[in-house]
C-alpha positions in Angstrom: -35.2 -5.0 20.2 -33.2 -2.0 19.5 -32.0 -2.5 16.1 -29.1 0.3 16.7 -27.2 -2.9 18.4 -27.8 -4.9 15.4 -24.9 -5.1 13.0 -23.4 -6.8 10.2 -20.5 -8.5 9.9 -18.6 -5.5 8.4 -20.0 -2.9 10.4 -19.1 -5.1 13.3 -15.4 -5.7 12.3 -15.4 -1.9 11.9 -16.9 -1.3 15.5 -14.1 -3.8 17.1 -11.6 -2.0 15.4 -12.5 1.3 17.2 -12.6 -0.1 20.6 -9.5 -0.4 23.0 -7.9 -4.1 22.7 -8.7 -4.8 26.9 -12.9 -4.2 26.5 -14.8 -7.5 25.7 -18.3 -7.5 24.2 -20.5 -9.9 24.1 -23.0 -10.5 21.8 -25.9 -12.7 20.1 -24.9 -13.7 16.6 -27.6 -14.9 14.1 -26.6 -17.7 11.8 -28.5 -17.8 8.3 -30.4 -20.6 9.7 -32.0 -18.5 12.2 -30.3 -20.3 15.3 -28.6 -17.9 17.8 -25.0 -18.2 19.5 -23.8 -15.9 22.4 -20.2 -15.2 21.6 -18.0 -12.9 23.0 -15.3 -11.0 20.9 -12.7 -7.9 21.6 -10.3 -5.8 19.3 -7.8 -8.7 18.8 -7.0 -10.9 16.5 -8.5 -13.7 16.9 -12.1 -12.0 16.7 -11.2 -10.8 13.2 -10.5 -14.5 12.1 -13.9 -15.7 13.6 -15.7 -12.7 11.8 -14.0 -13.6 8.3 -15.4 -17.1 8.8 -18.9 -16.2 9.7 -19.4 -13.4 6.9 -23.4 -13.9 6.7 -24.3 -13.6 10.1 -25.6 -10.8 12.0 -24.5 -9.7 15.5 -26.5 -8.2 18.2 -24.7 -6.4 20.6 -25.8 -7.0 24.5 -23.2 -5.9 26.7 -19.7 -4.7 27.2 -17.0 -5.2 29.9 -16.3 -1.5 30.6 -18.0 2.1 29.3 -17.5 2.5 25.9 
């Protein structure tokens, strides 16, 4: 795995925030438990909400909707 993709939660809140509000990326988030969830997030928000309540997890980043 490429760990450039891998982000925090704050680097990740800081990557949405850069983006344009119609791109969606989905990625693989890493609870402390070590289980995996595929969400899907974009610069609105409701992704800010979600990231303020997981603030320990990590996200991997495996695709986007458009070039970015």
């Amino acid at each position: 795995m490429h760990k450039l993709n891998k982000m925090s939660n704050v680097e990740l809140e800081e990557f949405l925030t850069r983006q344009k509000e119609t791109t969606s990326f989905t990625f693989t988030m890493t609870k402390t438990d070590e289980t995996e969830e595929e969400i899907v997030l974009k610069n609105e928000p409701k992704a800010f909400e979600f990231l303020k309540a997981h603030k320990d997890e990590t996200f991997e980043l495996k695709e986007a909707s458009e070039l970015i």
